[in-house]
DSSP file (Angstrom, degrees, kcal/mol; ACC not computed):
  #  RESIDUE AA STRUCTURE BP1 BP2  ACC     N-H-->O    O-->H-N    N-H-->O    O-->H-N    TCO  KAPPA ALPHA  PHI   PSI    X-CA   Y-CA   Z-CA
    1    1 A X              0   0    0      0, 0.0     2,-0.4     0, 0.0     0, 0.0   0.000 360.0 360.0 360.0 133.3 -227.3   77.6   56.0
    2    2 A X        -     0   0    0      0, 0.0     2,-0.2     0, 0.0     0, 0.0  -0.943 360.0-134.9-131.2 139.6 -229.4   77.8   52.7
    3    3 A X        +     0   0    0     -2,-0.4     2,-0.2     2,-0.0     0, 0.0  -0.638  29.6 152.5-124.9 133.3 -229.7   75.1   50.6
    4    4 A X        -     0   0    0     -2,-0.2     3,-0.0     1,-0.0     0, 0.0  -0.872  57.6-119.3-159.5-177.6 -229.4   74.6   46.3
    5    5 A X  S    S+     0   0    0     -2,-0.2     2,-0.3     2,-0.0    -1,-0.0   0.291  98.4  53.5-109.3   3.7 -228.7   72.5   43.9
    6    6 A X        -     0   0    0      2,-0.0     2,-0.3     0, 0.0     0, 0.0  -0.881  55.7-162.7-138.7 137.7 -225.4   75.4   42.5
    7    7 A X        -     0   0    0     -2,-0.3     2,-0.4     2,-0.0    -2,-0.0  -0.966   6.5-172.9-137.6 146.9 -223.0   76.5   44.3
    8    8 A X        -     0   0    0     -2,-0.3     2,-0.4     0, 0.0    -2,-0.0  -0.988  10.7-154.9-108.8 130.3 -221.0   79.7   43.0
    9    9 A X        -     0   0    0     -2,-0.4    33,-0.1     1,-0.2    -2,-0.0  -0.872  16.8-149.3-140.4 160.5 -217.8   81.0   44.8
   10   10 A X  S    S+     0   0    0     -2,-0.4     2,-0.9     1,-0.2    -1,-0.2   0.481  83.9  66.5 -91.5  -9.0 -216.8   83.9   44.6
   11   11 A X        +     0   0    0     31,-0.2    31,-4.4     2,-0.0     2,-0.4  -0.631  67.8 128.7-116.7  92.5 -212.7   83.3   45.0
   12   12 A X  E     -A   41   0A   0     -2,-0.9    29,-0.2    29,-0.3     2,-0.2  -0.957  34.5-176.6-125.2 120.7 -212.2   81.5   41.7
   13   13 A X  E     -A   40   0A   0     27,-4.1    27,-1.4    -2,-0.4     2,-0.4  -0.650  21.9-142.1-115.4-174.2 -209.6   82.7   39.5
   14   14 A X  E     -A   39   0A   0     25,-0.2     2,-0.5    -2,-0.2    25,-0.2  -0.979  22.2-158.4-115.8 112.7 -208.4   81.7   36.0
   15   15 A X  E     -A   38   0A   0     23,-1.5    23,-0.9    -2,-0.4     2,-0.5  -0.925   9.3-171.4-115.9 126.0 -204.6   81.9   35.6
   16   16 A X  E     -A   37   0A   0     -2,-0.5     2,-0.4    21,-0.2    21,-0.2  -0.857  10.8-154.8-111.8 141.4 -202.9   82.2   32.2
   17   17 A X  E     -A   36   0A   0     19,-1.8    18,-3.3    -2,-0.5    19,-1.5  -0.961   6.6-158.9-119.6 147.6 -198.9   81.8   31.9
   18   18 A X        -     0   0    0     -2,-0.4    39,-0.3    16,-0.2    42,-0.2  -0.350  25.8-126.8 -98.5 170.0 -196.9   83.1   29.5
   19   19 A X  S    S+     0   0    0     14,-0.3     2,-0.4     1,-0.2    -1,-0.1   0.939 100.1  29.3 -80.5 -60.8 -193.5   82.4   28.2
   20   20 A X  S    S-     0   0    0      1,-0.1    -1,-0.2    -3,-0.1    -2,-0.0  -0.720 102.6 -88.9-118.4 149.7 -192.4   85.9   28.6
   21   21 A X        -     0   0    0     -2,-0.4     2,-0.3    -3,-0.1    -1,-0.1  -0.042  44.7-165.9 -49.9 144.2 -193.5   88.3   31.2
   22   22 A X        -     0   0    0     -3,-0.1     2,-0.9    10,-0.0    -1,-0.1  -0.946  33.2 -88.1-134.6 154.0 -196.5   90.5   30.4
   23   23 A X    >   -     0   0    0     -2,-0.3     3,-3.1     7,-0.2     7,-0.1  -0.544  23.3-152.1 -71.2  99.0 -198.0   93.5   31.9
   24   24 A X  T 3  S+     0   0    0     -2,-0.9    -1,-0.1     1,-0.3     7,-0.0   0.814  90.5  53.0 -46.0 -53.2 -200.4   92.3   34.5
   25   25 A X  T 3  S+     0   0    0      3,-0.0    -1,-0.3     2,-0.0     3,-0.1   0.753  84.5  98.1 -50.7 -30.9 -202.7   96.2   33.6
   26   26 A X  S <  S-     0   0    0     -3,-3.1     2,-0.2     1,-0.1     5,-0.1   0.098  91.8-100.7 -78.8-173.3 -203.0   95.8   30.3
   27   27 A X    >   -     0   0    0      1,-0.1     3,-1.0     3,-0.0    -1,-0.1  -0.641  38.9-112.6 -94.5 168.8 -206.2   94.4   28.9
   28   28 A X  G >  S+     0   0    0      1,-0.3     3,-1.9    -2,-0.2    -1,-0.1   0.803 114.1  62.9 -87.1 -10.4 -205.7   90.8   28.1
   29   29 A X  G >  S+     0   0    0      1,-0.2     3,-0.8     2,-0.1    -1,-0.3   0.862 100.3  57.1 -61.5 -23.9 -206.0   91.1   24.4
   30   30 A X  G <  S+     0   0    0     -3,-1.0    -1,-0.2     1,-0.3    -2,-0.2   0.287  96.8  62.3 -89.5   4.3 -202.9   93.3   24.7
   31   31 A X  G <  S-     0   0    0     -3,-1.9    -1,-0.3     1,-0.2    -2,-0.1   0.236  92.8-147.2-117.8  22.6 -200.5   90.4   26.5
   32   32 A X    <   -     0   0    0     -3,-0.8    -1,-0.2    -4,-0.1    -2,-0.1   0.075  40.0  -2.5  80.5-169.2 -200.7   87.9   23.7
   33   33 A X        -     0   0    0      2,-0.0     2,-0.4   -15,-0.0   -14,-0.3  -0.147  60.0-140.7 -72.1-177.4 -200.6   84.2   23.7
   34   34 A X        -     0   0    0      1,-0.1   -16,-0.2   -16,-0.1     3,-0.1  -0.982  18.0-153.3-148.0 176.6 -200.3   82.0   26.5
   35   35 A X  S    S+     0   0    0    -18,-3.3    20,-0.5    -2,-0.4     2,-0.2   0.691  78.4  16.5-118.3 -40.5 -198.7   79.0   27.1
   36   36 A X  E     -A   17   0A   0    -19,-1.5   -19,-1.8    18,-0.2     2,-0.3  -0.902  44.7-163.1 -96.9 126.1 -201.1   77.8   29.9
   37   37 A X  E     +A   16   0A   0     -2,-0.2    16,-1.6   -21,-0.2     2,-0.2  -0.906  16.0 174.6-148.1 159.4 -204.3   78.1   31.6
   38   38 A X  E     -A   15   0A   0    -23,-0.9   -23,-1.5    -2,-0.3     2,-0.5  -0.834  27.2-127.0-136.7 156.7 -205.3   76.6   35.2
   39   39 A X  E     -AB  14  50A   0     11,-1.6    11,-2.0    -2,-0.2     2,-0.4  -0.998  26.4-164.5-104.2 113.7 -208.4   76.9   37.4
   40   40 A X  E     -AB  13  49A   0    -27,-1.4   -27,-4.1    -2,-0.5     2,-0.5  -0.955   9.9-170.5-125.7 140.5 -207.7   78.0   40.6
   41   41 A X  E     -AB  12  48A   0      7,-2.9     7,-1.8    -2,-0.4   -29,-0.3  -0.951   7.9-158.5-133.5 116.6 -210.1   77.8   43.6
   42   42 A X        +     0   0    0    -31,-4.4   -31,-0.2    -2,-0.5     2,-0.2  -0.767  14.5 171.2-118.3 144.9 -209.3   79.6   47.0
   43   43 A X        -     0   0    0      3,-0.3     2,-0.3    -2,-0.2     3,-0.2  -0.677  66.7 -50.5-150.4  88.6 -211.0   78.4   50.5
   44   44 A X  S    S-     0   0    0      1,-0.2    -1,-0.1    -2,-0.2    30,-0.0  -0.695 126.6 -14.9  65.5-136.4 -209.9   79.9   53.5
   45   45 A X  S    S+     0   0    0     -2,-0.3    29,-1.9    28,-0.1    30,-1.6   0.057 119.8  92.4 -94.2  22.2 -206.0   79.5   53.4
   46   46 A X  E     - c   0  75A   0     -3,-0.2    -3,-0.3    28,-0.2     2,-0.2  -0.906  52.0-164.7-165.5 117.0 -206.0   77.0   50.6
   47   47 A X  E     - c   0  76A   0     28,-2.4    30,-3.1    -2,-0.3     2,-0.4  -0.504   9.3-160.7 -87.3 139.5 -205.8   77.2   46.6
   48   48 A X  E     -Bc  41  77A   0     -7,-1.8    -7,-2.9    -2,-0.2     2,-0.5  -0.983   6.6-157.6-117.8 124.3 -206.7   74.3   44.7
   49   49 A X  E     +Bc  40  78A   0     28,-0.9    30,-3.0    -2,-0.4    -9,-0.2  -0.879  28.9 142.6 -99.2 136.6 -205.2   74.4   41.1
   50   50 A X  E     +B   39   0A   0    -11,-2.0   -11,-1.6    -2,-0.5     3,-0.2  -0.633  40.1  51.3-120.4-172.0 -207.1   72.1   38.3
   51   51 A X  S    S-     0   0    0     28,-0.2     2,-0.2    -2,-0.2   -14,-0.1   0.526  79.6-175.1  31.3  15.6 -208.2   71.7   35.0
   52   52 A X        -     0   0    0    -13,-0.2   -14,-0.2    27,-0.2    -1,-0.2  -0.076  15.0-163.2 -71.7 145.6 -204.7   72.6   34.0
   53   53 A X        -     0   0    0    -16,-1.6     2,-0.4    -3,-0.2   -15,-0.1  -0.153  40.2 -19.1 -96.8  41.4 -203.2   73.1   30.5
   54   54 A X  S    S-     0   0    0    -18,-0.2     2,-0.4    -2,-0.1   -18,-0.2  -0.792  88.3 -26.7 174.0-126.0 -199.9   73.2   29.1
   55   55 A X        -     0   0    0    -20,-0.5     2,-0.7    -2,-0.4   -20,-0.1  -0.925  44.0-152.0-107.4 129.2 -196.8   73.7   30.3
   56   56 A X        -     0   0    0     -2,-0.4   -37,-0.1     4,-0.1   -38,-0.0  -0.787  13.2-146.1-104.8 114.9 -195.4   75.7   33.5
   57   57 A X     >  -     0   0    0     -2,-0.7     4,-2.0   -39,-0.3     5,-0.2  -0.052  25.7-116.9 -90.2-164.5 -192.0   77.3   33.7
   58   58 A X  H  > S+     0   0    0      2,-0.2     4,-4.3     1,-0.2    -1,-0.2   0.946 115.6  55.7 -82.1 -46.2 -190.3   77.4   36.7
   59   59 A X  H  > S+     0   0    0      2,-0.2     4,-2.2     1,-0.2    -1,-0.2   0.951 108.7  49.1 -51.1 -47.0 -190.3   81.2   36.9
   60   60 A X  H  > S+     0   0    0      1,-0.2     4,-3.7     2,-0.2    -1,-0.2   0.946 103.7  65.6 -54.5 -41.8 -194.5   81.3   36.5
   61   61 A X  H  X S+     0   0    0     -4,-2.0     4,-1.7     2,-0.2     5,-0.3   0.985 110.2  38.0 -51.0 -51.9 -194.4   78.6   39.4
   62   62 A X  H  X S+     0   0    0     -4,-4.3     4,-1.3    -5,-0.2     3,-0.4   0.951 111.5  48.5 -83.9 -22.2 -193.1   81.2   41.4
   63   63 A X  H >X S+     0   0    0     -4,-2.2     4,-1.6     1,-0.2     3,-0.9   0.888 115.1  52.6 -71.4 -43.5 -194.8   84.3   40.4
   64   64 A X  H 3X S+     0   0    0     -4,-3.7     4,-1.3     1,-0.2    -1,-0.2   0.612 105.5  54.5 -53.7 -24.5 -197.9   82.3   40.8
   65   65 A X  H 3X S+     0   0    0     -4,-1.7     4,-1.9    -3,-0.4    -1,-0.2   0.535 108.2  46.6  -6.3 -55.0 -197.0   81.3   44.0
   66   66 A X  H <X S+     0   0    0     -4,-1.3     4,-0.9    -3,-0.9    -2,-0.2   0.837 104.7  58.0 -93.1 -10.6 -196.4   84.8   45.3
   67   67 A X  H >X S+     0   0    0     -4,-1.6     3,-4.7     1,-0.2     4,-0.5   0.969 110.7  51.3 -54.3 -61.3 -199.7   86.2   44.0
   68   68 A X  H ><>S+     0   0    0     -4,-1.3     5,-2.8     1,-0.3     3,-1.4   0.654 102.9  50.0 -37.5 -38.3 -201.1   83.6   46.1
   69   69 A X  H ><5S+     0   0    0     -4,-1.9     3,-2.1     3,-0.2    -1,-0.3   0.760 105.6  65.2 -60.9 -30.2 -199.3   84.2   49.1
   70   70 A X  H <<5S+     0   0    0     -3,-4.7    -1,-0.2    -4,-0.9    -2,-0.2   0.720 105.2  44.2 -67.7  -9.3 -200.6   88.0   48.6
   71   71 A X  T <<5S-     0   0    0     -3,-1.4    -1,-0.3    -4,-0.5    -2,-0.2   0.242 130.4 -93.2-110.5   9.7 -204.0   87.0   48.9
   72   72 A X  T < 5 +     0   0    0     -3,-2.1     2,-0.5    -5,-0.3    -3,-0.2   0.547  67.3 154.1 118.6 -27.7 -203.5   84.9   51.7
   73   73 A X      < +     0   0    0     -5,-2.8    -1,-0.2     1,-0.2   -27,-0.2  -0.433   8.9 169.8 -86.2 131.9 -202.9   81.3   50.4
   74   74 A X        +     0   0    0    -29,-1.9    19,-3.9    -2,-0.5     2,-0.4   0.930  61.7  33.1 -81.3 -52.8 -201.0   79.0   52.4
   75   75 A X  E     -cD  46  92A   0    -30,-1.6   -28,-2.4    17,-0.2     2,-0.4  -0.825  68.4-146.5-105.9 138.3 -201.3   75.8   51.1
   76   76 A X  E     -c   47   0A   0     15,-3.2     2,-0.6    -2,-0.4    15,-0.4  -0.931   5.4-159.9-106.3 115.4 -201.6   74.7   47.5
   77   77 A X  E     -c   48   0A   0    -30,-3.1   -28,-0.9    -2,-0.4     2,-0.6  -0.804   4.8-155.9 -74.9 100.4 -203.4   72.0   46.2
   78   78 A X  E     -cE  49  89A   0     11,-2.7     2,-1.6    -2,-0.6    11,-1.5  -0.719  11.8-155.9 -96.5 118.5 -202.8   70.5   42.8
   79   79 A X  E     + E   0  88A   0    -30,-3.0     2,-0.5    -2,-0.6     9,-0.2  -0.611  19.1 175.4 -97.0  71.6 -206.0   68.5   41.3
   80   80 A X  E     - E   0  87A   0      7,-1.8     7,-2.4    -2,-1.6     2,-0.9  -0.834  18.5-153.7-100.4 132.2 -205.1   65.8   38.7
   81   81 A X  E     + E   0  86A   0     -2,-0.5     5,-0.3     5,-0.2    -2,-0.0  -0.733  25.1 155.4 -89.6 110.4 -207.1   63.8   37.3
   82   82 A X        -     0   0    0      3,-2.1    -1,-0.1    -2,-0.9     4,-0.0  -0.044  55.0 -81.6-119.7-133.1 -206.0   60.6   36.1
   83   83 A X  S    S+     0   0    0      1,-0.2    -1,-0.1    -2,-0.0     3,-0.1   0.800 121.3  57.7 -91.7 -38.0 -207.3   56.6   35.2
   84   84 A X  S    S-     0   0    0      1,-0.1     2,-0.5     3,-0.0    -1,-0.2   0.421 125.9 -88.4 -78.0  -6.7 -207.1   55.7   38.9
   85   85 A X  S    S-     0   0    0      2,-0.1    -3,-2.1    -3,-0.0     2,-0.4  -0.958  72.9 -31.6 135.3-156.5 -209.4   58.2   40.1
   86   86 A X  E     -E   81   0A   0     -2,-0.5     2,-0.3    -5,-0.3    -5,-0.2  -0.931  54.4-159.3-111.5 137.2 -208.4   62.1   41.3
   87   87 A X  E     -E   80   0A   0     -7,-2.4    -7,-1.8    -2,-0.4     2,-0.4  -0.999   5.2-167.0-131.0 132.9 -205.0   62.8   42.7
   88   88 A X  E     -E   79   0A   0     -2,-0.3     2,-0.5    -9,-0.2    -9,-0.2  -0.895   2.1-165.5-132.0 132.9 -204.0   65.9   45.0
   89   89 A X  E     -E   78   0A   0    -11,-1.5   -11,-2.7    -2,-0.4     2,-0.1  -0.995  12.8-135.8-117.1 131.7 -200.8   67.0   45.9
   90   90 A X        -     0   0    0     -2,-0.5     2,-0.4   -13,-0.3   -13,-0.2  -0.531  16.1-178.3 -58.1 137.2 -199.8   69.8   48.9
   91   91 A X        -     0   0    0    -15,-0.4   -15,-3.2    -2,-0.1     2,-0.4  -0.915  13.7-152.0-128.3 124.1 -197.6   72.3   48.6
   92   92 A X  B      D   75   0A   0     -2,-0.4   -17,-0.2   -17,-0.2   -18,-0.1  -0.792 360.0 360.0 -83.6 125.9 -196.9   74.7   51.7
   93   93 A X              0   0    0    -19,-3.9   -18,-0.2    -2,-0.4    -1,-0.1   0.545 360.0 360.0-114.9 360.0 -195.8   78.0   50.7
């Protein structure tokens, strides 16, 4: 074990949703705006989403949902932060 004062890790993703589906290849200037952003943070079998922004439609919940399962995630964690403190909800997928 080696010891700091930073930790980086390496399965951190940034997820933007869109309103309408965009081509995943293209470069991201080329899919327009988005509607959304999260922070998503994978550890072993389990994603924790945060620092999200905007609104999520039902259809992105799932296509975000099945990338995750493609990599592996089982469980999802959702990170809110409210006046009372931090609140996490599970989701098994």
């Amino acid at each position: 074990m080696s010891k700091s004062y930073c930790r980086l890790d390496p399965n951190v993703y940034i997820a933007r949703i869109y309103k309408d589906e965009v081509d995943t290849e293209e470069p991201l200037s080329a899919q327009g705006k988005y509607e959304c952003s999260a922070i998503i943070t994978i550890s072993g079998k389990v994603a924790t989403v945060s620092a999200m922004h905007g609104k999520v439609s039902r259809r992105a919940l799932f296509d975000m949902k099945d990338q995750l399962k493609a990599v592996g995630v089982e469980v999802i964690e959702w990170e809110r932060h409210t006046s009372y403190g931090v609140v996490f909800k599970r989701l098994s997928i």
